[in-house]
VEXLUM-820674 format. One record per residue (C-alpha): residue number from 0; x, y, z. Coordinates in nm, 2 decimals. Layout:
N
<NUM, <X, Y, Z>>
...
//
This chain:
397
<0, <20.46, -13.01, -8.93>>
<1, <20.37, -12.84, -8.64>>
<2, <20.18, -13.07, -8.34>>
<3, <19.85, -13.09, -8.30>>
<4, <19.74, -12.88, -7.98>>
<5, <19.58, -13.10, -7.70>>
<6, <19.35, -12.99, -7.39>>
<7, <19.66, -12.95, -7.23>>
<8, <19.82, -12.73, -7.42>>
<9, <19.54, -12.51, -7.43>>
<10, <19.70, -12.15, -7.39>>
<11, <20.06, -12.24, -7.48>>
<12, <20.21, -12.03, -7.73>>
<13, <20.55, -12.09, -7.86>>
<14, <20.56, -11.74, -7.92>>
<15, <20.55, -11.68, -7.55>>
<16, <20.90, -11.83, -7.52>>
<17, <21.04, -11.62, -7.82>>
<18, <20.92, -11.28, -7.67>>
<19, <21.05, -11.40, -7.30>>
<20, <21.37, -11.50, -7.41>>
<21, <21.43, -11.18, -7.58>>
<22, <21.32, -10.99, -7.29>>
<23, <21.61, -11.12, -7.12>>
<24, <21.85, -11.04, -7.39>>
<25, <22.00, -10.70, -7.45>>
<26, <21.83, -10.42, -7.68>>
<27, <21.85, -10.47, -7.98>>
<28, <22.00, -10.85, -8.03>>
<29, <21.79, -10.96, -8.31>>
<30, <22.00, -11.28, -8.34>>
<31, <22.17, -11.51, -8.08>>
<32, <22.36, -11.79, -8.09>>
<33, <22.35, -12.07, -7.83>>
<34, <22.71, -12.00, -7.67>>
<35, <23.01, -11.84, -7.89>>
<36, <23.35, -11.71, -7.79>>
<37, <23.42, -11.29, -7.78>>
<38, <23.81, -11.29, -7.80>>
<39, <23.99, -10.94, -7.70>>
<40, <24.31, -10.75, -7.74>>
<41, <24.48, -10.99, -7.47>>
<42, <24.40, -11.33, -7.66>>
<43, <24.53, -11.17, -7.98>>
<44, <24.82, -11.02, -7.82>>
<45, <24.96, -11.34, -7.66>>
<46, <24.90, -11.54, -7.94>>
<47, <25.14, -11.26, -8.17>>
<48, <25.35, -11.37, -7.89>>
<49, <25.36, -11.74, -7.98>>
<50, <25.40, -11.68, -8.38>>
<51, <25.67, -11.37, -8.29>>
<52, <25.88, -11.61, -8.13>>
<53, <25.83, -11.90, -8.29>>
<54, <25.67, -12.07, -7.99>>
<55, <25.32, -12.26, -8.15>>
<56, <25.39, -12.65, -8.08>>
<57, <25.26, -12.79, -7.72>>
<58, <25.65, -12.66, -7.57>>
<59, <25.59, -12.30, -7.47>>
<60, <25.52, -12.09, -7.19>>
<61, <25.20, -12.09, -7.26>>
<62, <25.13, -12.43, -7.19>>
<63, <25.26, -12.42, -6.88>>
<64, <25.08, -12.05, -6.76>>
<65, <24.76, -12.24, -6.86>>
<66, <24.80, -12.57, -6.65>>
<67, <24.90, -12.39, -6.38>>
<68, <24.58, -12.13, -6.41>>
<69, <24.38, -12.50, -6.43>>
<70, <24.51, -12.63, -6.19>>
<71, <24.50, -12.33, -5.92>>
<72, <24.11, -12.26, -6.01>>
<73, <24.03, -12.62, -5.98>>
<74, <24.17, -12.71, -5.68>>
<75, <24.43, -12.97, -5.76>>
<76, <24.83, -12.99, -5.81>>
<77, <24.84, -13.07, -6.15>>
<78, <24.65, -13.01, -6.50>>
<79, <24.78, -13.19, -6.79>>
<80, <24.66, -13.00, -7.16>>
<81, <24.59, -13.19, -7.42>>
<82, <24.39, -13.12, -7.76>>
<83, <24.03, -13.22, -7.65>>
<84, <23.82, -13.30, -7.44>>
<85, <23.73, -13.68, -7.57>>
<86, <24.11, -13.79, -7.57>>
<87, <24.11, -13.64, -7.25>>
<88, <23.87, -13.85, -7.10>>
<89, <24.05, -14.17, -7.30>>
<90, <24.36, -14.07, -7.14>>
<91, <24.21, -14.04, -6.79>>
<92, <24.02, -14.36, -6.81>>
<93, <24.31, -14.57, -6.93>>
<94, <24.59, -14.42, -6.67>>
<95, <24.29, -14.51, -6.39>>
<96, <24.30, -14.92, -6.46>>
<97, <24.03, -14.93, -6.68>>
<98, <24.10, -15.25, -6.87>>
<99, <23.99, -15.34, -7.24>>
<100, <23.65, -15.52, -7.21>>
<101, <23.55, -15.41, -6.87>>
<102, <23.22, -15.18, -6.86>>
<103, <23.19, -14.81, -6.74>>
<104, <22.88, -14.68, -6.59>>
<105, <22.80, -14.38, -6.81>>
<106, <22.51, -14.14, -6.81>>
<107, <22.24, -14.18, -7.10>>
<108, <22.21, -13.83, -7.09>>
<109, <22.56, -13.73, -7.24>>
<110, <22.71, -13.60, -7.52>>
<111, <22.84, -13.86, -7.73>>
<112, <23.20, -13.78, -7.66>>
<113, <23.14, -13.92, -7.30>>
<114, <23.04, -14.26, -7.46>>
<115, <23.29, -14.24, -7.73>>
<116, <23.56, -14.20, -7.53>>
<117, <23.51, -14.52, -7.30>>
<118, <23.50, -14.73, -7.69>>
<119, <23.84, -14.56, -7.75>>
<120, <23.99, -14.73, -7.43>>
<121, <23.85, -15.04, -7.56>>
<122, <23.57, -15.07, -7.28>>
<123, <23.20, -15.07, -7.29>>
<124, <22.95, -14.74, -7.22>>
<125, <22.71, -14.93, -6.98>>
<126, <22.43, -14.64, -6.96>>
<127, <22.23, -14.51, -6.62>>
<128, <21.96, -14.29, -6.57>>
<129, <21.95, -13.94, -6.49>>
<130, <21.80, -13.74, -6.17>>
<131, <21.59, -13.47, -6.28>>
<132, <21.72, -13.23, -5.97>>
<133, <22.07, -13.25, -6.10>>
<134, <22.01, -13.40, -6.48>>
<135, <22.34, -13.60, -6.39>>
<136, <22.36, -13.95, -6.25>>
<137, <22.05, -14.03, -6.00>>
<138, <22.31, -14.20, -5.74>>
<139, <21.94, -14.42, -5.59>>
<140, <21.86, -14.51, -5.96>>
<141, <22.22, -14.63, -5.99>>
<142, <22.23, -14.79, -5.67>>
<143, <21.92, -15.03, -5.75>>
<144, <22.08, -15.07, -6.10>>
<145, <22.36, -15.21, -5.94>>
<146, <22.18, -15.40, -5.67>>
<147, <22.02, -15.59, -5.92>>
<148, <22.26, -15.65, -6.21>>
<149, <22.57, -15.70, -6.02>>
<150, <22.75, -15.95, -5.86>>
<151, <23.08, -15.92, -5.62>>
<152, <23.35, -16.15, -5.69>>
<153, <23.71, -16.14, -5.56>>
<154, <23.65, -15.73, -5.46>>
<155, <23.51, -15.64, -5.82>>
<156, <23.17, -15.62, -5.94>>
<157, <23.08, -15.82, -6.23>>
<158, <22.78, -15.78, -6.48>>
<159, <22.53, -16.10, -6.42>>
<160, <22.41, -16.07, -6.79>>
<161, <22.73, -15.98, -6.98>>
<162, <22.98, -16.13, -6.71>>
<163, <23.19, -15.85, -6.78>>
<164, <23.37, -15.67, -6.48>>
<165, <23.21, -15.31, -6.42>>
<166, <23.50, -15.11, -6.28>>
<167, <23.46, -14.76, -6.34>>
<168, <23.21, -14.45, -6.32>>
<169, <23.20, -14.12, -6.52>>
<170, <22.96, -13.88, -6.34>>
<171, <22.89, -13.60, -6.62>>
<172, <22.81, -13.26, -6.48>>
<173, <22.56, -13.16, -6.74>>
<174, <22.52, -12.79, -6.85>>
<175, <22.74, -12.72, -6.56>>
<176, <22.54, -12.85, -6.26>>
<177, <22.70, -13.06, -6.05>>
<178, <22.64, -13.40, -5.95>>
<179, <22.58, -13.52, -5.57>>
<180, <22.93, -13.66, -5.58>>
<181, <22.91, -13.77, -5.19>>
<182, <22.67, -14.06, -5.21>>
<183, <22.81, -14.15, -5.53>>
<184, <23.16, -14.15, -5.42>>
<185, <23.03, -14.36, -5.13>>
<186, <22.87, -14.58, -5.39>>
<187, <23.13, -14.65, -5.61>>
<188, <23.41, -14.74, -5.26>>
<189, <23.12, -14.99, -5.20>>
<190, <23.12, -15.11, -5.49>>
<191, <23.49, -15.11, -5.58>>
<192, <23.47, -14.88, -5.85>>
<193, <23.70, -14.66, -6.02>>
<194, <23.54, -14.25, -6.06>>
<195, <23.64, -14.05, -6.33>>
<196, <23.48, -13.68, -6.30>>
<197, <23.36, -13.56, -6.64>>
<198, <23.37, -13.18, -6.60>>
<199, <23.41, -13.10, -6.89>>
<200, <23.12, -12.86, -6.89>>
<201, <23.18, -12.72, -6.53>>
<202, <23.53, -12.54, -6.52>>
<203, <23.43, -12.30, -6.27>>
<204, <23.16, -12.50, -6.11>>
<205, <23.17, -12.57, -5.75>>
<206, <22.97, -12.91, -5.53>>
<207, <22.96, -12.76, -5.16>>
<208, <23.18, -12.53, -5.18>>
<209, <23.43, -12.76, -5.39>>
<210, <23.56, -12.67, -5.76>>
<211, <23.45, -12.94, -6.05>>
<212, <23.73, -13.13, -6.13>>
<213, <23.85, -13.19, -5.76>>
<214, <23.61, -13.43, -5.72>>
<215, <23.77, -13.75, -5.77>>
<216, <24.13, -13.91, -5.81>>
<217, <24.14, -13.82, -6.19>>
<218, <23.91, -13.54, -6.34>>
<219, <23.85, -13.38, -6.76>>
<220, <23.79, -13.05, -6.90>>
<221, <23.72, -12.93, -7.23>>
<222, <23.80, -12.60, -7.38>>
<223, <23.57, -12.67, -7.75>>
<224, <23.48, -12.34, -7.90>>
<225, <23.12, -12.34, -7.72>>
<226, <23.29, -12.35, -7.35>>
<227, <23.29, -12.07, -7.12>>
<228, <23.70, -12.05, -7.14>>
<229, <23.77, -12.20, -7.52>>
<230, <24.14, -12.27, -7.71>>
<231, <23.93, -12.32, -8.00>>
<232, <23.97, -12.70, -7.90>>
<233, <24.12, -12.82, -7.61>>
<234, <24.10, -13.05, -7.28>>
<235, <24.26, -13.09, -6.94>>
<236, <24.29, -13.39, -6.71>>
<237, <24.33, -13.26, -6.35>>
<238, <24.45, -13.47, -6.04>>
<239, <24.65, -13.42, -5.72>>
<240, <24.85, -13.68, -5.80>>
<241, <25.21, -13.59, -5.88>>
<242, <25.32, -13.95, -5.98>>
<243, <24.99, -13.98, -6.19>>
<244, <25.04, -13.61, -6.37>>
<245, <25.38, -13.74, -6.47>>
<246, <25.23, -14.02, -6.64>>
<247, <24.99, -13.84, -6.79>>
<248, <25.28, -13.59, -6.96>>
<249, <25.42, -13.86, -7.06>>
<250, <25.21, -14.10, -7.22>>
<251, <25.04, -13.75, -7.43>>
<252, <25.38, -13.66, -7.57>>
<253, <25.42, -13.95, -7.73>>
<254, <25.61, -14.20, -7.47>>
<255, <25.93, -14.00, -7.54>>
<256, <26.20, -13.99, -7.23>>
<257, <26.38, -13.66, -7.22>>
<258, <26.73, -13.66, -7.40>>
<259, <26.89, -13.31, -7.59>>
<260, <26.88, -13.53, -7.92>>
<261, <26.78, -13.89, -7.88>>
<262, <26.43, -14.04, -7.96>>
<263, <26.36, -14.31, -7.75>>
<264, <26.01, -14.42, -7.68>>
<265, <25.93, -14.67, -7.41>>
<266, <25.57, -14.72, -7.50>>
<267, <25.29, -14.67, -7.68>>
<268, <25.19, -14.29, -7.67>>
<269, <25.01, -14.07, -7.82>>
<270, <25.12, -13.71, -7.95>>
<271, <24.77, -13.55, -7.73>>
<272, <24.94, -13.25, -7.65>>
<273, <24.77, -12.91, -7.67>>
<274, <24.97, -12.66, -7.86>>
<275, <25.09, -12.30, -7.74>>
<276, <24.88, -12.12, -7.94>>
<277, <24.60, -12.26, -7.84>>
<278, <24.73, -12.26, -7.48>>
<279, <24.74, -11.87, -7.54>>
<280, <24.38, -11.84, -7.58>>
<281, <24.34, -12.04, -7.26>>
<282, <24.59, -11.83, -7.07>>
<283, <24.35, -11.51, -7.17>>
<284, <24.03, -11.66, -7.13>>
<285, <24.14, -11.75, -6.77>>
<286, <24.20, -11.41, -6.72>>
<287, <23.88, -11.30, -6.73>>
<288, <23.69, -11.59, -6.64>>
<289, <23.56, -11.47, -6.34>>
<290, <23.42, -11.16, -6.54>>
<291, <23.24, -11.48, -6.78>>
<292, <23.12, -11.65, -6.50>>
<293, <22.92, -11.34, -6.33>>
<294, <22.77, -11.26, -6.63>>
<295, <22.63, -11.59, -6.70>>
<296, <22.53, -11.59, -6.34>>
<297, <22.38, -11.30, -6.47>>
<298, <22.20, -11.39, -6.74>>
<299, <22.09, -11.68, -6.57>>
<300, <21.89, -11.50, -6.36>>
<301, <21.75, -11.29, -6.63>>
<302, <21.61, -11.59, -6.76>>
<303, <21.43, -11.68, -6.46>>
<304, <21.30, -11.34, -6.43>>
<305, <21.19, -11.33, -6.75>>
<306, <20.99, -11.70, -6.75>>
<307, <20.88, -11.59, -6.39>>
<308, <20.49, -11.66, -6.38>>
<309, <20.48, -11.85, -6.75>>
<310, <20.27, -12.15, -6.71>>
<311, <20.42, -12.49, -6.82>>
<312, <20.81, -12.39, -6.89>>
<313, <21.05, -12.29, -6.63>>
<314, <21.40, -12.22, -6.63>>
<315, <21.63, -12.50, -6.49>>
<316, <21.77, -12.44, -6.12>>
<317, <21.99, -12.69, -5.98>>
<318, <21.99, -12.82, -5.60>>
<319, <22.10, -12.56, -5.31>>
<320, <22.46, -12.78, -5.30>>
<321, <22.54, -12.68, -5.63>>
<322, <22.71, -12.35, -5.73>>
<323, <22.67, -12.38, -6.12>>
<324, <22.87, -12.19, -6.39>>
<325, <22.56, -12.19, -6.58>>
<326, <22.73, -12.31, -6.89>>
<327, <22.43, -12.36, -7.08>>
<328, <22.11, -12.25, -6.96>>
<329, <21.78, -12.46, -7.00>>
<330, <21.42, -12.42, -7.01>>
<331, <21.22, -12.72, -6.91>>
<332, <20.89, -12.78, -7.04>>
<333, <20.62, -13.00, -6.83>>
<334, <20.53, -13.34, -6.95>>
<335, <20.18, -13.19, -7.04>>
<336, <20.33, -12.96, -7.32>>
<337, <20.66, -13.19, -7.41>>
<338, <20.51, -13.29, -7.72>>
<339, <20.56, -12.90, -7.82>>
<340, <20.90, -12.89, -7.72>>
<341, <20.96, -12.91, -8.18>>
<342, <20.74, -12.64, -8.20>>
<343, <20.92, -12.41, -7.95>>
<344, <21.23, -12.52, -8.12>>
<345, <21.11, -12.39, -8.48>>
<346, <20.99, -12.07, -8.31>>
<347, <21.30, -11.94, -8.14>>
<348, <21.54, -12.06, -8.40>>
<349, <21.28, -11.90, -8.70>>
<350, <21.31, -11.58, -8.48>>
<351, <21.70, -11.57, -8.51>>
<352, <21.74, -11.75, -8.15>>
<353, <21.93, -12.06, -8.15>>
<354, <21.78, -12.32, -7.93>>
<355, <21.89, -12.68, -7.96>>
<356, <21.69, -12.95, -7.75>>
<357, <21.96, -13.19, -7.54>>
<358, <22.20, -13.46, -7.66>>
<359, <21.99, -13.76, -7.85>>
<360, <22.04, -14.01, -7.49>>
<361, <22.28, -14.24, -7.59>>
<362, <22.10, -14.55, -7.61>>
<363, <21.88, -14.44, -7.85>>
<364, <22.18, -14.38, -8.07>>
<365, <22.21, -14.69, -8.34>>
<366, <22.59, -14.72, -8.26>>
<367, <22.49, -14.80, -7.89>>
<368, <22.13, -14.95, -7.90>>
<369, <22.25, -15.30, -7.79>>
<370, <22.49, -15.18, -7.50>>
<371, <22.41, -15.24, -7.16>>
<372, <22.17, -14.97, -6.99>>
<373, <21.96, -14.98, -6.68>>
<374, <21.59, -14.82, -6.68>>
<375, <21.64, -14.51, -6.86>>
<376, <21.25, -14.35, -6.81>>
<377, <21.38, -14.04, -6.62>>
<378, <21.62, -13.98, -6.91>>
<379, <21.37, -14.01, -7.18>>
<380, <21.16, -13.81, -7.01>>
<381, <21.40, -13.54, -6.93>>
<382, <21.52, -13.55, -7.30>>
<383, <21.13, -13.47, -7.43>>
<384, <21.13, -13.15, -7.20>>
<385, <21.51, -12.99, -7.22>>
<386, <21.60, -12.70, -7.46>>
<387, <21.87, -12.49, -7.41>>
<388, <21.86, -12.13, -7.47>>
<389, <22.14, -11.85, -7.56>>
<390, <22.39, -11.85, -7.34>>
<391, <22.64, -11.64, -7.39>>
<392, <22.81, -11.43, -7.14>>
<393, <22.82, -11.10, -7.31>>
<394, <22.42, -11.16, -7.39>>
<395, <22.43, -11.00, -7.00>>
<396, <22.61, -10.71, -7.09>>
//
């Protein structure tokens, strides 16, 4: 049922957004989706490679072209691929110290995978609050959080209420925008805390002038078949660290230690590894990911053009330290018409234009209602107001 129009909302017509967002779309789109893939002769030539030779497990060229693409347009020695984005982020976690039962500082507004992916290591999702300039981690909200909650003991900061150690941070770069990773960084050395960069939105995302996923000792990408560069499912973990990147390759192909014949395992792995034909999309998409990335950049501003003037909605622009890839783009509405934000939803997507509003925050999810969280107003608030628009790259063409 569609809400009942206030005094504020007085003017505001749904079907304002529709005909804006189309204005900023080709001729002639009738329907688009919120992000998909557009695969060309290259992507289907080297994966005929991969079948033609026999060549489709995680051991093949491609596997190694695509880390070292990765790793060369992030910044960092060494990317490690493995089959998503989530097991990347166990992976990364674990190989950092995170211990069973200790707590990690996660953003409320995530997607689940984020969350997920600290469970799988055994630890706890303890969730902060957003800042509405980045719509990552507000580093003064956390720093209060913290402040208040925590206690220092031996060089580790424990939990007063839980008396569980907090040892790590995953700063989430959401849509693509990066967080202010300088005073975080800062926050988490004072704090003793481990910081695992979650950019798995932001391949191709830069913080002053520095790629995503250089950012910290151990970073993630993902490579799901909404990303800008997709293997139909995928991750990366990214470091600089040889010793660590050596871990990582082993501990994702199962533990085994290199002999012509032999199986020997000398721990508990996991077989994480991304496969060559999926490698083989990723070797393409890199390709042309400069071409993607312009025309989102593209698009981007198209949006803003197009909602230029539009009273109560406003494309999202993030801080003059951030150089975005733009991932998803997202129109904010104002707190006096966020009670419309179903409304606008039903319009574009009746119209043939997907919109979907942001992740469900976290702790409003059943499975993680009674985990740990700090004051989470900005993030509710932020998650009455967000929608995200199509966002494809070839929608600039």
């Amino acid at each position: 049922m569609p809400a009942v129009a206030s005094t504020a909302d007085a003017g505001f017509d749904p079907q304002e957004i529709v005909a804006r967002i189309r204005a900023a779309l080709p001729a002639g789109e009738a329907r688009a989706a919120l992000h998909e893939p557009r695969f060309g002769p290259r992507e289907r030539a080297y994966v005929d490679d991969c079948i033609d030779t026999n060549w489709v497990s995680y051991a093949g060229a491609y596997v190694d072209r695509f880390e070292q693409a990765l790793a060369a347009r992030s910044g960092v020695g060494h990317a490690v691929a493995v089959v998503s984005g989530t097991v990347a982020l166990q992976v990364a976690l674990q190989i950092a110290g995170v211990q069973p039962g200790e707590e990690v500082l996660v953003p409320a507004l995530t997607f689940v995978a984020s969350a997920n992916a600290v469970v799988h290591t055994g630890a706890v999702p303890h969730f902060v609050d957003a800042d509405a300039a980045t719509l990552g981690i507000s580093v003064p909200a956390l720093a209060k959080h913290l402040d208040a909650v925590g206690e220092m003991r031996g060089g580790k900061l424990f939990n007063r209420a839980t008396g569980r150690c907090i040892s790590a941070v995953l700063p989430v770069h959401i849509f693509g925008h990066p967080v202010d990773m300088d005073p975080l960084t800062a926050l988490a050395e004072r704090f003793g805390l481990i910081v695992i960069e979650d950019a798995t939105e932001s391949l191709g995302s830069s913080y002053k002038d520095r790629p995503c996923g250089s950012l910290a000792q151990l970073a993630v990408l993902s490579f799901n078949g909404n990303k800008i560069v997709t293997t139909g499912g995928g991750g990366a973990i990214l470091t600089d660290d040889a010793a660590l990147a050596k871990r990582l390759r082993h501990l994702t192909t199962t533990a085994k230690l290199p002999h012509r014949w032999a199986f020997v395992h000398d721990e508990i792995g996991y077989n994480f590894r991304l496969p060559n034909l999926n490698a083989a999309l990723g070797v393409a998409q890199m390709e042309r990911l400069d071409d993607m990335l312009a025309a989102k950049r593209r698009l981007w501003q198209r949006y803003r053009d197009a909602f230029a003037g539009m009273a109560g909605v406003e494309v999202f622009a993030p801080p003059a330290f951030a150089g975005s890839n733009h991932w998803l783009v997202a129109l904010m509405l104002d707190d006096a018409h966020a009670g419309r934000l179903d409304d606008v939803l039903a319009a574009t997507n009746d119209a043939g234009l997907m919109t979907r509003p942001v992740w469900t925050p976290m702790h409003q999810l059943s499975i993680y209602a009674d985990h740990p969280r700090a004051d989470l107003s900005v993030t509710e608030n932020l998650a009455r107001r967000i929608l995200n628009i199509p966002s494809s790259p070839f929608l600039a063409a």
